[in-house]
MARLO-89691 format. One line per field, with one value per residue (C-alpha): residue in one letter; y, x, z. Coordinates in Angstrom, 1 decimal. Each point is the difference from the previous one (the first is absolute). Example, Ala and Ser with C-alpha at 12.3 -4.5 7.8 and 13.67 -1.06 7.14 Angstrom:
BEGIN
aa = (A,S) $
Y = (-4.5,3.4) $
X = (12.3,1.4) $
Z = (7.8,-0.7) $
***
This chain:
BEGIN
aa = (X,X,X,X,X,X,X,X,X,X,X,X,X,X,X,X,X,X,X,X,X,X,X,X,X,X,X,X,X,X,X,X,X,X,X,X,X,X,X,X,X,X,X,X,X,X,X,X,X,X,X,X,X,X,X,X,X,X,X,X,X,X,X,X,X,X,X,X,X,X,X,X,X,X,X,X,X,X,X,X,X,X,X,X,X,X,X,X,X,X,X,X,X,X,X,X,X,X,X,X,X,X,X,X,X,X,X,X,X,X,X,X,X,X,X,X,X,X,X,X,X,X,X,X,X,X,X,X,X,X,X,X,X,X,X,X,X,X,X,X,X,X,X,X,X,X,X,X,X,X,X,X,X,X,X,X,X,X,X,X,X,X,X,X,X,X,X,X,X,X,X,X,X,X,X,X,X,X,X,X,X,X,X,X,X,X,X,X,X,X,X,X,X,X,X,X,X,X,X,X,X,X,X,X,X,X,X,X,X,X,X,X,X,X,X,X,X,X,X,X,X,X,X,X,X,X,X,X,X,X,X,X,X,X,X,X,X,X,X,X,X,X,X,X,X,X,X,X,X,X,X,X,X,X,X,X,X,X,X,X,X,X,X,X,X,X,X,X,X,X,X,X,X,X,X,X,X,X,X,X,X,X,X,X,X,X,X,X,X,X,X,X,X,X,X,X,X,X,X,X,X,X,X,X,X,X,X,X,X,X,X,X,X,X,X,X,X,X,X,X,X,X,X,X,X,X,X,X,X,X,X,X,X,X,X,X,X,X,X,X,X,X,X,X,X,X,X,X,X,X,X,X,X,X,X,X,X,X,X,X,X,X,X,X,X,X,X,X,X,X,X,X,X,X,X,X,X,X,X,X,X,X,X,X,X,X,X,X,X,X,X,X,X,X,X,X,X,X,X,X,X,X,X,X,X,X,X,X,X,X,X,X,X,X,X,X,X,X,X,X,X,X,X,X,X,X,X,X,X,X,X,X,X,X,X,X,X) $
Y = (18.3,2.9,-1.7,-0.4,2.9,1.6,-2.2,-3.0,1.2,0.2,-3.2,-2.0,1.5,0.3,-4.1,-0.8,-1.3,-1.9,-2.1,-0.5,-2.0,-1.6,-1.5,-1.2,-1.5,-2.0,-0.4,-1.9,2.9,0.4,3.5,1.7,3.6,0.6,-1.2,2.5,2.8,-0.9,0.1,3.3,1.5,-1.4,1.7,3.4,0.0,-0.8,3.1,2.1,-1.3,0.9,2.9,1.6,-1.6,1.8,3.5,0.1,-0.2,3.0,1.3,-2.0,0.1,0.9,-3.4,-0.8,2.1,-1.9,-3.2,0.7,1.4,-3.5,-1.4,2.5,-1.5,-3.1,0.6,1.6,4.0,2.1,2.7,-0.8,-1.2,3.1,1.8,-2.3,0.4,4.1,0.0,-2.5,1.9,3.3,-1.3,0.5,-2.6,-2.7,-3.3,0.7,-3.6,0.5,3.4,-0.8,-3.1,2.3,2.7,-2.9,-0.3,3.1,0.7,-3.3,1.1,3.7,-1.6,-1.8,3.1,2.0,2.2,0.0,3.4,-1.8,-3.4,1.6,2.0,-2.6,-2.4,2.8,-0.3,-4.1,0.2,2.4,-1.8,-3.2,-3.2,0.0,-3.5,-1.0,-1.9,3.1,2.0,-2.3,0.3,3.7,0.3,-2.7,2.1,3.3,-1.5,-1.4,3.0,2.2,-2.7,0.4,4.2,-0.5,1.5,-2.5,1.4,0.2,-3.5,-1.7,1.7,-1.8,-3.6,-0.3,1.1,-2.9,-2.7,1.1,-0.7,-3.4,-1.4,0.6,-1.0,-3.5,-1.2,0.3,-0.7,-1.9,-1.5,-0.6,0.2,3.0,1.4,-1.0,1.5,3.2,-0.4,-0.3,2.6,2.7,-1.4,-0.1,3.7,1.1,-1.4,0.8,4.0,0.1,-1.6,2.6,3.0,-1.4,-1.1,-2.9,-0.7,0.4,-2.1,-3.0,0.8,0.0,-3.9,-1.0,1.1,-1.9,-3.4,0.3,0.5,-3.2,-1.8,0.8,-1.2,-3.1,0.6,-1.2,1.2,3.9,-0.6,-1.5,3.6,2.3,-2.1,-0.2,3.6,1.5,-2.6,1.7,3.7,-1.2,-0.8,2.7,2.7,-1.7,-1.9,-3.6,-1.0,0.5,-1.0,-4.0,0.4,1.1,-2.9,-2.5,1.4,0.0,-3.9,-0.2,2.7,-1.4,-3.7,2.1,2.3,-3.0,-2.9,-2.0,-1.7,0.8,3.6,-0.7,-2.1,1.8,2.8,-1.2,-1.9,3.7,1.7,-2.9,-0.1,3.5,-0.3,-0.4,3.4,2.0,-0.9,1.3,3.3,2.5,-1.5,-0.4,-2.3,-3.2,-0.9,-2.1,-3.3,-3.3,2.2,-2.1,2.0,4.2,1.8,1.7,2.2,-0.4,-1.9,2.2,0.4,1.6,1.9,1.3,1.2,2.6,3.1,-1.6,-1.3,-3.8,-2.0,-3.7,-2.1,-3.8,-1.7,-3.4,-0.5,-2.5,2.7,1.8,2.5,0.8,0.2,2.8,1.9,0.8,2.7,2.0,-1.2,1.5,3.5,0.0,-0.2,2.4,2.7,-0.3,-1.5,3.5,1.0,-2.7,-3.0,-3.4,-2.8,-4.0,-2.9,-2.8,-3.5,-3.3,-3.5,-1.8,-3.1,0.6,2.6,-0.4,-2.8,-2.4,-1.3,2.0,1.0,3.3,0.7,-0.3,1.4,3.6,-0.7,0.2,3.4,2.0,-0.9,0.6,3.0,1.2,-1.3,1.6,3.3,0.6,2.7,-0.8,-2.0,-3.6,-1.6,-4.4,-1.4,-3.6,-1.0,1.4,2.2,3.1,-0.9,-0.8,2.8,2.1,-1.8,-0.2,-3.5,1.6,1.6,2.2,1.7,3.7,1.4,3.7,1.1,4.1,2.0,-0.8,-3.9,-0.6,-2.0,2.2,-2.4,-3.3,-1.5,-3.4,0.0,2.2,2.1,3.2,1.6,-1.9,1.3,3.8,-0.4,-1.3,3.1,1.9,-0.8,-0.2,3.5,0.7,-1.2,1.6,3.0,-0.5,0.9) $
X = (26.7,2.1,-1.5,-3.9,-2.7,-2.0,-3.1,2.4,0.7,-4.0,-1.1,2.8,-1.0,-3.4,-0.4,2.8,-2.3,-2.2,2.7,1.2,-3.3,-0.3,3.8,-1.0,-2.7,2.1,2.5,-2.6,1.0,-3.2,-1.6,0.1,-0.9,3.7,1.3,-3.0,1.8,3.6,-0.7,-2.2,3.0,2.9,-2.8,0.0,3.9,0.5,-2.2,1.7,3.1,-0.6,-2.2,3.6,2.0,-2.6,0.3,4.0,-0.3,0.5,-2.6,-2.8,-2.8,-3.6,-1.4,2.8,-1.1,-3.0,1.4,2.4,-3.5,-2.0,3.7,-0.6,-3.0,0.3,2.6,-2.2,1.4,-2.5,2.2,2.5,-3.6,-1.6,3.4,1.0,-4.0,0.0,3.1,-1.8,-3.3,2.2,1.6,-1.2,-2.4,-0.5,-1.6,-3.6,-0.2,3.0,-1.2,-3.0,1.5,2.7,-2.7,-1.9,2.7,0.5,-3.5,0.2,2.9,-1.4,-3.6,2.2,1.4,-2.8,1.1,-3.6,-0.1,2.7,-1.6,-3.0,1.5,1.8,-2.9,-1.8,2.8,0.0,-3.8,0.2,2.4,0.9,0.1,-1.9,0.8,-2.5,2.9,1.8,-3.5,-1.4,3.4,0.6,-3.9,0.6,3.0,-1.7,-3.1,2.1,1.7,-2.6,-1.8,2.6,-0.2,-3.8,-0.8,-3.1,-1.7,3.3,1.3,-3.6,0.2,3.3,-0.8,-2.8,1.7,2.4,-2.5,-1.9,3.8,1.3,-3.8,0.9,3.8,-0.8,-1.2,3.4,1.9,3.4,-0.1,-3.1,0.8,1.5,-2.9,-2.2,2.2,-0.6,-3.7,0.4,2.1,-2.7,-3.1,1.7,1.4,-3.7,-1.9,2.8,0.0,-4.2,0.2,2.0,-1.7,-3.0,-1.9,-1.0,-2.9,3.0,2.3,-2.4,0.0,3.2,0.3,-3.1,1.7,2.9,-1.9,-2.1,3.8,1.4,-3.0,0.7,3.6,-0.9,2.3,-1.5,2.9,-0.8,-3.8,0.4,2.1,-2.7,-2.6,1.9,1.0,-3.5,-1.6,2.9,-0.6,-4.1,0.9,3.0,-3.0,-2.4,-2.1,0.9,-3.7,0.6,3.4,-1.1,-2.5,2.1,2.2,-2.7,-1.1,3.7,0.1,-3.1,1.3,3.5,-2.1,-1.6,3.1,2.3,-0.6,3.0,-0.5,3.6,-0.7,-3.2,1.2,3.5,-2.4,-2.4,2.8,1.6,-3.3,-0.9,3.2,-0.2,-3.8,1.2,2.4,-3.2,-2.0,2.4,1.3,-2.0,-0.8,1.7,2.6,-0.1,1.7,3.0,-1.0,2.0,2.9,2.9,2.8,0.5,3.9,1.8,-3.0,-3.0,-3.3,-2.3,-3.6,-0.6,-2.5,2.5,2.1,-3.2,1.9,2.8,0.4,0.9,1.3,-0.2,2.4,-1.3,3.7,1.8,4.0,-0.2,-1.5,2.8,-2.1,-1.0,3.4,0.2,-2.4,2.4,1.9,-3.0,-1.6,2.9,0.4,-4.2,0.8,3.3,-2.3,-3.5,-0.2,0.3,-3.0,-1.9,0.7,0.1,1.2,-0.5,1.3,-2.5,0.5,-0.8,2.1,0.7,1.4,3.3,3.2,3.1,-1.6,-0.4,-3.1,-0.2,-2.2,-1.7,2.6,3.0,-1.8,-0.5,3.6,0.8,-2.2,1.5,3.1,-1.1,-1.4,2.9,2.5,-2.2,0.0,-4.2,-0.3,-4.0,-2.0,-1.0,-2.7,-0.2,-3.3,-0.8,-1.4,-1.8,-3.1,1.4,1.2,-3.8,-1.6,2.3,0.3,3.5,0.0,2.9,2.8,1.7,-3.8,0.2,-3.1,-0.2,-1.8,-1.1,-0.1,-3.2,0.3,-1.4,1.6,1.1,2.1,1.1,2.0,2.1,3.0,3.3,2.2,2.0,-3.6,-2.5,2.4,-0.5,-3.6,0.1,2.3,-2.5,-2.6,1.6,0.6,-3.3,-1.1,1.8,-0.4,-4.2,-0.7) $
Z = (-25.9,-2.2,-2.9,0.7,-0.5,2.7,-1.8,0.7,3.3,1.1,-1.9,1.5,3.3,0.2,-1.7,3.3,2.6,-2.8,-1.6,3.6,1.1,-3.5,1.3,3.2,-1.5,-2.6,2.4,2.7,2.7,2.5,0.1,3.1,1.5,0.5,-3.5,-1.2,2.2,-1.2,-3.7,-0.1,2.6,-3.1,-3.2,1.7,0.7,-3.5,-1.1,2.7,-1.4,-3.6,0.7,1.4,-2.5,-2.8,1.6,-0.4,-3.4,-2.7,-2.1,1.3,-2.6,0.7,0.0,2.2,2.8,0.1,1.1,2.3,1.4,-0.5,1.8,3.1,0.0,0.1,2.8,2.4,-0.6,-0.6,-0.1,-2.5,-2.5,0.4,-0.5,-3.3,-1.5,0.5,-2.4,-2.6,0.1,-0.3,-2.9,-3.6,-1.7,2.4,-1.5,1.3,2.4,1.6,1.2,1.3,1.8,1.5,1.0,1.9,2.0,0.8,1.0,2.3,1.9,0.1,1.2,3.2,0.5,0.4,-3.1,-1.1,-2.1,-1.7,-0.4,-0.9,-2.6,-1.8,0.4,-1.8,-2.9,-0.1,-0.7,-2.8,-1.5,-1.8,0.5,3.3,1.8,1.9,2.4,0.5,0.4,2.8,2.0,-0.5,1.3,2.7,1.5,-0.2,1.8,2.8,0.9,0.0,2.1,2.5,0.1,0.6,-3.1,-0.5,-3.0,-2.6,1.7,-1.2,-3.7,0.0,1.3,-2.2,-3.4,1.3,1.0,-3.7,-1.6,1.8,-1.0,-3.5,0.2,1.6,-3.3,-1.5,3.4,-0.3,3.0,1.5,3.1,-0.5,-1.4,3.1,2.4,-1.9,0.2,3.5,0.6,-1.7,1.1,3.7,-0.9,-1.2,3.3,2.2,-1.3,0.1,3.7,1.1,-1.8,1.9,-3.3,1.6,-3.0,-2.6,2.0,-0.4,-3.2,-0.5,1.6,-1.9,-3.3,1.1,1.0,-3.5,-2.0,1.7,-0.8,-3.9,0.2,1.7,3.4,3.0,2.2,-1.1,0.0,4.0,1.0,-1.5,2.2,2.9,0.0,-0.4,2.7,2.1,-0.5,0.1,3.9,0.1,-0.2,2.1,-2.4,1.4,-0.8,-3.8,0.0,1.2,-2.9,-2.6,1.4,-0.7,-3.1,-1.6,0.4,-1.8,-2.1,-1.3,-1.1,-2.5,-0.9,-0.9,-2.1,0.7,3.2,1.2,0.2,2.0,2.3,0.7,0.6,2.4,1.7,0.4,1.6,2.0,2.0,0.5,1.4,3.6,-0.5,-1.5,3.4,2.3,-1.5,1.5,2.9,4.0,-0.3,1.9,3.0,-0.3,1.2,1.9,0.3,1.9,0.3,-1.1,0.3,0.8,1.4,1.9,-1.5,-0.6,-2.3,-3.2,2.4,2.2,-3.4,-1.0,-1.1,-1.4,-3.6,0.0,-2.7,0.7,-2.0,-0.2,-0.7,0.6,-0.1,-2.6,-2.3,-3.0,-0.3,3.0,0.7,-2.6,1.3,3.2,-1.0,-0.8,3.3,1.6,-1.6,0.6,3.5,0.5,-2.1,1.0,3.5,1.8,-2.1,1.2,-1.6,1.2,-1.6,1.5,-2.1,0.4,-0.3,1.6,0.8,-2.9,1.9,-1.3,0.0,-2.0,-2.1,3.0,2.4,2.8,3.1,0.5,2.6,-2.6,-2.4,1.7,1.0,-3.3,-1.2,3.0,-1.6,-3.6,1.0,1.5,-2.8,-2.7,2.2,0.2,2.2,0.1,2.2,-1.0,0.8,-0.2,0.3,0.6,-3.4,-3.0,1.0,-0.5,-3.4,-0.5,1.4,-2.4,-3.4,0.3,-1.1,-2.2,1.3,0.6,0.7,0.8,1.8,1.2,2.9,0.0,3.5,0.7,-0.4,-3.6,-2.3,-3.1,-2.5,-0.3,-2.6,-0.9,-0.8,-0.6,-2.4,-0.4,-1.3,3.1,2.2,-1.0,-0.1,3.7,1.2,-2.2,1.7,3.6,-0.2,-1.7,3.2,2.6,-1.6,1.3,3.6) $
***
């Protein structure tokens, strides 16, 4: 270690995680979410670890200073970055693109902070100066627009989110990873809409989703093109325009033939909207009575009628389901933090003729939920229905399905599906909805 540089130090650190995956590949070793977490966990100790090893050093030079900031970085410390690039851009002569790469990231972490005379000051500098990345710009803007979004401070937030949307359009084009680069278009045209919506622009919100469906038509992804559709068909019925919405639903499939040439794209778009057709008919209206409902515990049956004035969250499930599974732990905290506000949650399912991987009877069967509920420690009620019907009524010929019911019995949201981020727009949105009365 004594004998590399701190440019050693940040190339061999920041190039970790990439050789890492090129390894497992060569080596045959199968990718998975928790080899993922373990490699990224192993890159950011090793910046930590030369980041401290950098600092005890004598008569650190300027450019030095700047990489033990890109290794703070890179380990997740904010503090010792923003610390490490103040000394470089104190120091005298700085090469002009490692300045303006070490002001970005001080103007991200002051953006998440809420330092925005700060942020806006040195974003004031960046621009004046050069070389102006367009990367670096559309994350410094992103960041700023985000926290300002979250103070309510609607009007600065949209100046922000459309500087970024304007950048990650342009970026794409020269986008390492493609995929990458489509996560950041998401990201901004989601930011843009999201910070409009709540400003109550409703006009510059669709906008905002419009822009986005007309930029994933030019890159050719049908995946991005399906979530601007979706999204404004939802807001369309969100603010009582459910009419409109189921045209705008019918005009998009007709729509998306014309906006891709390769039939993939067409086809992996209509596919998307279609199975989504039954979810766009319910949202806004009373939700349907459970139906051929066998057994409900621990509590007492009871109708969706006779729940009025509560929200309900209705959890279409089955034991043999991973990630239904995973969805538990959220399930549970939903229901230790939100049930005295009104929340109810009811895990539905149905017999599936089996339990444990062996043909049983309905009677073993509920045998056997009682005691997975009670080994799994569900503190909710569940309610086992005699066959498929309300998995039909529903759409939640997927599951885990999540449908949300508001106070006065109208369905609000339903979605396919879990992960870390599904699960925080569900608890978003359950306490959106408790917070109505």
């Amino acid at each position: 270690m004594k004998d590399l540089t701190a440019g050693e130090m940040f190339d061999e650190a920041n190039t970790y995680a990439k050789k890492k995956f090129a390894e497992f590949e060569t080596k045959k070793i199968p990718f998975s979410d928790n080899l993922f977490k373990v490699t990224i966990k192993e890159q950011k100790q090793l910046a930590a670890k030369y980041a401290t090893a950098l600092v005890t050093r004598e008569n650190l030079k300027a450019e030095d200073f700047y990489y033990v900031g890109m290794l703070h970085w890179l380990a997740d410390n904010p503090d010792g970055a923003t610390e490490s690039f103040g000394k470089f851009l104190a120091s005298e002569d700085p090469a002009a693109e490692k300045l303006q790469t070490a002001r970005s990231i001080i103007i991200v972490v002051a953006a998440r902070r809420k330092s925005f005379e700060e942020a806006e000051k040195l974003l004031s500098d960046y621009l004046k100066t050069e070389p102006i990345k367009l990367t670096e710009r559309a994350r410094m803007e992103t960041e700023l627009a985000k926290s300002y979004r979250s103070e309510k401070k609607y009007a600065k937030a949209a100046a922000h989110a459309d500087e970024a949307f304007r950048a990650f359009k342009t970026v794409f084009q020269d986008s390492a990873s493609r995929a990458r680069g489509l996560d950041d278009l998401l990201d901004a045209g989601m930011t843009a809409f999201e910070v409009y919506r709540d400003g109550g622009k409703p006009k510059e919100a669709e906008n905002a989703l419009e822009d986005l469906r007309k930029t994933a038509a030019s890159v050719g992804s049908s995946s991005l093109y399906y979530t601007a559709v979706d999204e404004h068909i939802k807001y369309l019925i969100a603010t009582n325009r459910k009419p409109l919405a189921l045209e705008m639903y019918r005009a998009a499939l007709a729509q998306s033939e014309k906006d891709f040439t390769a039939k993939p794209l067409r086809e992996d778009v209509s596919r998307r909207l279609k199975k989504r057709e039954k979810h766009y008919k319910l949202l806004g209206d009373i939700a349907p009575e459970l139906a051929a409902i066998d057994r409900w515990f621990p509590g007492q049956p009871q109708t969706l009628a006779n729940l009025r004035g509560k929200v309900v969250l209705l959890d279409f499930w089955a034991t043999w389901c991973g990630p239904c599974l995973d969805a538990f732990p959220a399930l549970i905290e939903w229901h230790q933090n939100y049930k005295r506000d009104g929340l109810e949650i009811l895990g539905v399912t149905k017999y599936h003729g089996a339990a444990e991987g062996f043909p049983v009877d309905n009677a073993a069967e509920l045998e056997f939920l009682q005691r997975f509920k009670k080994a799994q420690r569900l503190p909710y009620d569940f309610v086992v229905a005699k066959d498929n019907t309300n998995q039909i009524v529903y759409g939640a010929t997927a599951i885990p399905t999540a449908v949300l019911i508001d106070r006065k019995g109208v369905i609000r949201y339903i979605e396919i599906g879990t992960s870390a981020s599904r699960e925080e727009e569900i608890r978003l949105e359950i306490e959106k909805l408790l917070a109505e009365k």
